[in-house]
C-alpha positions as CSV (number, residue, x, y, z in Angstrom):
1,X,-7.7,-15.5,-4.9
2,X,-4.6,-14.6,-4.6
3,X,-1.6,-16.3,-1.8
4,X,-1.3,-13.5,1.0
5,X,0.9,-10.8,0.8
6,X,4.2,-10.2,2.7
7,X,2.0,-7.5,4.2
8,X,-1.6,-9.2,4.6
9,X,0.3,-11.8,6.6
10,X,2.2,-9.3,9.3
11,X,-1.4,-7.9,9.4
12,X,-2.9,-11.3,10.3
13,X,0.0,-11.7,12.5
14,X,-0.1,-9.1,14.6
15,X,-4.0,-9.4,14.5
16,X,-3.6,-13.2,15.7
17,X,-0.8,-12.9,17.8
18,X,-2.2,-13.3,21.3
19,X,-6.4,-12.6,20.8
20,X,-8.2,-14.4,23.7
21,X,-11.2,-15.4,21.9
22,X,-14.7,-16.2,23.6
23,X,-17.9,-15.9,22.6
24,X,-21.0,-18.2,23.0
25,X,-24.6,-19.1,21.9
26,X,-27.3,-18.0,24.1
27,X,-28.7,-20.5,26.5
28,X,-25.3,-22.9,26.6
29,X,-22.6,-22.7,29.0
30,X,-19.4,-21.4,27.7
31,X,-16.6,-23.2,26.6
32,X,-13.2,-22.7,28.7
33,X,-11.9,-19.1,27.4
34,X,-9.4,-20.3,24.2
35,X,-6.0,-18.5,23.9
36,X,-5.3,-18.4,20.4
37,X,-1.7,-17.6,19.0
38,X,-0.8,-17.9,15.5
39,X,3.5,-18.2,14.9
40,X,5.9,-18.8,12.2
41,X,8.0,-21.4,13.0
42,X,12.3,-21.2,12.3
43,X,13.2,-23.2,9.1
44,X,16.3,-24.0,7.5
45,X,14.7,-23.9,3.5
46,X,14.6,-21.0,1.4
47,X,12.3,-19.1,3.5
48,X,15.3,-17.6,5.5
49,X,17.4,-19.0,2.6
50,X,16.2,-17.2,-0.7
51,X,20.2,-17.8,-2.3
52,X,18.7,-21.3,-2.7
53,X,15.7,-20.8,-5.4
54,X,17.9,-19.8,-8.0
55,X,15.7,-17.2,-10.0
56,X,12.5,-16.5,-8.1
57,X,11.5,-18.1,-5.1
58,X,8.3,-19.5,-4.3
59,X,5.9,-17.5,-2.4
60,X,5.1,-19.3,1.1
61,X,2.9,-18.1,3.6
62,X,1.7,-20.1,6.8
63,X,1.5,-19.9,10.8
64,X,1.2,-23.0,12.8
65,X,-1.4,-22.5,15.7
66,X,-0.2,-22.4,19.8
67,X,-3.5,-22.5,22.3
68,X,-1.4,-24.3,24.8
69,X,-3.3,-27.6,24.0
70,X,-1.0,-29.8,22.4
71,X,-3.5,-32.2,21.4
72,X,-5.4,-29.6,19.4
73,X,-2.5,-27.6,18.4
74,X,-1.1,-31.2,16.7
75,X,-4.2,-32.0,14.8
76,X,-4.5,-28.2,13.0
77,X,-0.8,-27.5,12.4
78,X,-0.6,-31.5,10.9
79,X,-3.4,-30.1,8.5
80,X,-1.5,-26.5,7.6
81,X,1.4,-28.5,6.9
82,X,0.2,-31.1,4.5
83,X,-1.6,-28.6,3.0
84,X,2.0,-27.4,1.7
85,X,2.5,-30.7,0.3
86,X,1.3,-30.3,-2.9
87,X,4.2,-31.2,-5.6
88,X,7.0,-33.1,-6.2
89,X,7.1,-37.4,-6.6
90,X,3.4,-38.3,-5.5
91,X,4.8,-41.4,-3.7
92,X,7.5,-39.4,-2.0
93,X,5.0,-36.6,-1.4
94,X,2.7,-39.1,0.4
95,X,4.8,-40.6,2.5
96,X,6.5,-37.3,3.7
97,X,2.8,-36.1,4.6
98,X,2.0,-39.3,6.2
99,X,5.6,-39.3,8.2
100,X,4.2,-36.1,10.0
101,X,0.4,-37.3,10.6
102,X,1.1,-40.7,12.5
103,X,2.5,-38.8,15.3
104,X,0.2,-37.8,17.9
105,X,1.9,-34.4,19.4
106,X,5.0,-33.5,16.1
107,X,7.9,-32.1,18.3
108,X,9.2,-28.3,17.1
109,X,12.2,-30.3,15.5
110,X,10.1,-33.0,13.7
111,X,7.7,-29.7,12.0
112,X,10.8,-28.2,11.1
113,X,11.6,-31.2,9.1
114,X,8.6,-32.0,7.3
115,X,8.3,-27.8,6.7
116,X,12.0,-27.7,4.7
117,X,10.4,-30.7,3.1
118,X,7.7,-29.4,1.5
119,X,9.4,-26.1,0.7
120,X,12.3,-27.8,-1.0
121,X,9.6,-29.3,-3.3
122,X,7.8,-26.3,-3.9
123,X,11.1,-24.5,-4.8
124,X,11.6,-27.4,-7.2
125,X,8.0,-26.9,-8.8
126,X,9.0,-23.3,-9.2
127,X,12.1,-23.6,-10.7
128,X,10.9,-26.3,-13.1
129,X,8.2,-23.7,-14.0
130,X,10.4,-20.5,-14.9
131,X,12.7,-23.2,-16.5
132,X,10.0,-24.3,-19.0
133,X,8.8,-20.7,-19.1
134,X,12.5,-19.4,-20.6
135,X,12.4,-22.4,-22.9
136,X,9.4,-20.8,-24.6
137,X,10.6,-17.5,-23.7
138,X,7.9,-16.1,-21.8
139,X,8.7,-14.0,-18.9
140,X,9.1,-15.3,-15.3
141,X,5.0,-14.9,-14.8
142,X,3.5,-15.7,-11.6
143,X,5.7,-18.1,-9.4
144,X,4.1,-21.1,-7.4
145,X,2.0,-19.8,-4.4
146,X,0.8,-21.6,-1.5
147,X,-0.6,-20.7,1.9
148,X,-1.6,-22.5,4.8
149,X,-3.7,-20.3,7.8
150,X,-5.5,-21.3,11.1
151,X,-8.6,-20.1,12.2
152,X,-10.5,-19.5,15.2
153,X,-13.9,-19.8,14.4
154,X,-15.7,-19.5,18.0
155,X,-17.2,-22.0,20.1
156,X,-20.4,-23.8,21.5
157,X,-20.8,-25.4,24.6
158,X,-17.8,-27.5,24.7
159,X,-17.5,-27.2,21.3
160,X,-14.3,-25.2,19.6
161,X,-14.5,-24.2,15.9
162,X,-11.3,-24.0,14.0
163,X,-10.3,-23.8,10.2
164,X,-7.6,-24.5,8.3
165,X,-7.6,-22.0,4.7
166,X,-5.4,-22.6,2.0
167,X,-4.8,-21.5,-1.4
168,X,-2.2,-23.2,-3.9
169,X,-0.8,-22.2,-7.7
170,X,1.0,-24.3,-9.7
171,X,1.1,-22.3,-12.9
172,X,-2.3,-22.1,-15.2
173,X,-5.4,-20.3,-15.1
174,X,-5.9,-19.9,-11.3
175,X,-5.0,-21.1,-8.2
176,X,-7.7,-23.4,-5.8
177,X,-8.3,-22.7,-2.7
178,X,-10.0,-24.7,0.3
179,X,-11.2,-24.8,3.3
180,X,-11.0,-28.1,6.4
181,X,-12.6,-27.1,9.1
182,X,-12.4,-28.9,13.2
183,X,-14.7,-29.4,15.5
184,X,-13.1,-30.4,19.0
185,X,-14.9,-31.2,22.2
186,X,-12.6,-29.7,24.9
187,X,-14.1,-32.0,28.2
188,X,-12.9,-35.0,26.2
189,X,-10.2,-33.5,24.3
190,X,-11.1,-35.1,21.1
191,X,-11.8,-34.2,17.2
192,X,-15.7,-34.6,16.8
193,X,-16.3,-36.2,13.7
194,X,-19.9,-35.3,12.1
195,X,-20.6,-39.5,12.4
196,X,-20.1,-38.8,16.1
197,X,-23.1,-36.1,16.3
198,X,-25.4,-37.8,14.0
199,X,-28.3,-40.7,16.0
200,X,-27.6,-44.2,14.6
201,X,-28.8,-44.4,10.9
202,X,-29.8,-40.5,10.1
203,X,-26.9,-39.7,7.7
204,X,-28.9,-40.7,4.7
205,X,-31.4,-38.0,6.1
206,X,-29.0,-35.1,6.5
207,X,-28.0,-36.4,3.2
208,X,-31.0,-35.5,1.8
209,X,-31.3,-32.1,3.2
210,X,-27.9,-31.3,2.1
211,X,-28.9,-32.6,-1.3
212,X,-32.2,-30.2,-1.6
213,X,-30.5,-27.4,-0.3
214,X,-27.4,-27.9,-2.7
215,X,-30.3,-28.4,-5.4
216,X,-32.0,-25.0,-4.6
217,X,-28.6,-23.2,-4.9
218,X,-28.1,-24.5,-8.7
219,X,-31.7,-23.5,-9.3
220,X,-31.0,-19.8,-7.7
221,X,-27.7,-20.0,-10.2
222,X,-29.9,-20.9,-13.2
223,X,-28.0,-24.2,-13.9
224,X,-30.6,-27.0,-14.4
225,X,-30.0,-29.6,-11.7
226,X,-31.0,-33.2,-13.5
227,X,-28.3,-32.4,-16.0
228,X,-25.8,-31.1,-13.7
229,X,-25.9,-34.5,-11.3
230,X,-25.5,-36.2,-14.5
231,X,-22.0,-35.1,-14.7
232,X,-21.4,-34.0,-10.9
233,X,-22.4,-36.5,-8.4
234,X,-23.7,-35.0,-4.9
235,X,-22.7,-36.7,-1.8
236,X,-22.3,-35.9,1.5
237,X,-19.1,-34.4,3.0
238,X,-17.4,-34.9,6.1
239,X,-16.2,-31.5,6.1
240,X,-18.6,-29.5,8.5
241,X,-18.4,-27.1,11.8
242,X,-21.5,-25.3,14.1
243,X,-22.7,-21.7,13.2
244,X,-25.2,-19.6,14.8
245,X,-27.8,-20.6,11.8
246,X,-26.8,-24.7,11.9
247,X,-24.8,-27.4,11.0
248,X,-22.6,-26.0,7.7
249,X,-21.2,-28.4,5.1
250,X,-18.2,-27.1,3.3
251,X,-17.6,-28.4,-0.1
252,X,-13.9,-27.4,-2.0
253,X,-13.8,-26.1,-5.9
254,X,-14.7,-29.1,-8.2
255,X,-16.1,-31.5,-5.5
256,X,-19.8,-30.4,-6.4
257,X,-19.5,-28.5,-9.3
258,X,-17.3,-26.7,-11.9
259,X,-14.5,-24.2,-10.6
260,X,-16.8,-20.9,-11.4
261,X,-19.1,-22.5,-8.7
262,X,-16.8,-21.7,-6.1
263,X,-16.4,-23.4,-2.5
264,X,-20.0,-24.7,-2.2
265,X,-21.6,-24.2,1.1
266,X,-24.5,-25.8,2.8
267,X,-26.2,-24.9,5.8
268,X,-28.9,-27.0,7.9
269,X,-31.1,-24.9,10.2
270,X,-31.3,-26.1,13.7
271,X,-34.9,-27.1,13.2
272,X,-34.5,-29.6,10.5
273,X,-31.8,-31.0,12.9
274,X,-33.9,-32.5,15.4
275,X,-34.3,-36.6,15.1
276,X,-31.1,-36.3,13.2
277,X,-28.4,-35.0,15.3
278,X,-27.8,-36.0,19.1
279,X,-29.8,-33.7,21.2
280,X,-26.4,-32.5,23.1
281,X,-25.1,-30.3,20.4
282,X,-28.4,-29.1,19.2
283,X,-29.2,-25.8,20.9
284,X,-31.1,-25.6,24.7
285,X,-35.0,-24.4,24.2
């Protein structure tokens, strides 16, 4: 996978700009109609400043997310964001990142400030890159990519799906990509962690379906599962939103299994939800 284009991302743009999204399972009431806007935010870094990256610039795509709830809006832009924190000092790095995610609702000002942070480090990254490049005279190559996009992903009940998909190169092989998806209940106006739909004690159960379907996939990919848990432990992720089929789990590159293996993905059917998850978010017979 490649960062997004100049031209994929005015696509997305003008495709996200001002959608009112709605849609709803069959048999629950509908959650409140979601206005969701995508925007680029104004930056003093190389983004409007390209003198400042010396050779090549770093290519940078993100939006930051406007629904015109600022309690949502915080938690996903916080996320697209650090997701541009990838480089530089680790300790320096961190606490930039963490600077941002201790406050509840980030002003315009203080995004702008953690955004010129993480660009300056990825124009760093890059230069250091084409710099050790010309020393074994190579060409430029690829410069450093990373993207950072929301996503609507729908609702149930009071339930709103969103997604966060980004995509980083530093230089090597390939890039990783990943995906951290949201589930917020809109009557509460709170994140919903998976802990918080599961009855008391059932995790190690939805571990175990997570764990048989996960095994079936290596089986489908002929890999033999007793010697791949050998080497790649399975547990369960926190990572999960509602589709029309279940509960899916999302797994990133090299969390379950070696980088050809993708972004694992692992869906539990409704049915095998039941005495597992609390009845309110399991669909209305």
């Amino acid at each position: 996978m490649r960062a997004t284009t100049p031209q994929t991302a005015q696509s997305f743009s003008k495709w996200a700009s001002a959608v009112l999204l709605f849609g709803a399972v069959s048999g629950q009431a509908l959650a409140q109609d979601l206005y969701f806007n995508t925007y680029q935010p104004d930056t003093d870094s190389a983004l409007t400043h390209p003198e400042r990256c010396g050779k090549v610039c770093p290519e940078v795509d993100f939006r930051l997310m406007d629904t015109g709830n600022a309690w949502l809006d915080s938690r996903v832009n916080k996320a697209v964001i650090g997701a541009l924190f990838v480089v530089g000092d680790e300790n320096t790095t961190k606490r930039q990142a963490q600077a941002l995610r201790v406050i509840a609702t980030p002003t315009q000002a203080q995004y702008k400030t953690a955004i010129n942070a993480a660009i300056d480090s990825l124009v760093r990254e890059n230069s250091a890159n084409i710099k050790a490049r010309d020393n074994w005279q190579q060409d430029d190559g690829i410069p450093v990519q990373v993207s950072a996009l929301p996503r609507y992903n729908g609702h149930r009940g009071m339930l709103e799906m969103l997604a966060v998909d980004s995509y980083t190169y530093l230089g090597g092989a390939h890039g990783v990509s990943n995906i951290q998806h949201f589930v917020f209940d809109m009557a509460r106006q709170r994140a919903v962690s998976l802990d918080d739909v599961l009855l008391p004690k059932q995790k190690p159960r939805l571990e175990a379906l997570a764990r048989a379907d996960f095994t079936a996939q290596l089986k489908r990919s002929k890999i033999d599962p007793v010697k791949h848990f050998k080497d790649w432990k399975f547990a369960l992720t926190d990572n999960y939103t509602w589709t029309r089929e279940g509960l899916l789990l999302q797994y990133q590159p090299y969390e379950l299994a070696f980088y050809a293996f993708g972004a694992p993905s692992i869906t539990i059917p409704y049915a095998k939800l039941q005495g597992i998850v609390r009845p309110q978010y399991l669909p209305r017979t």
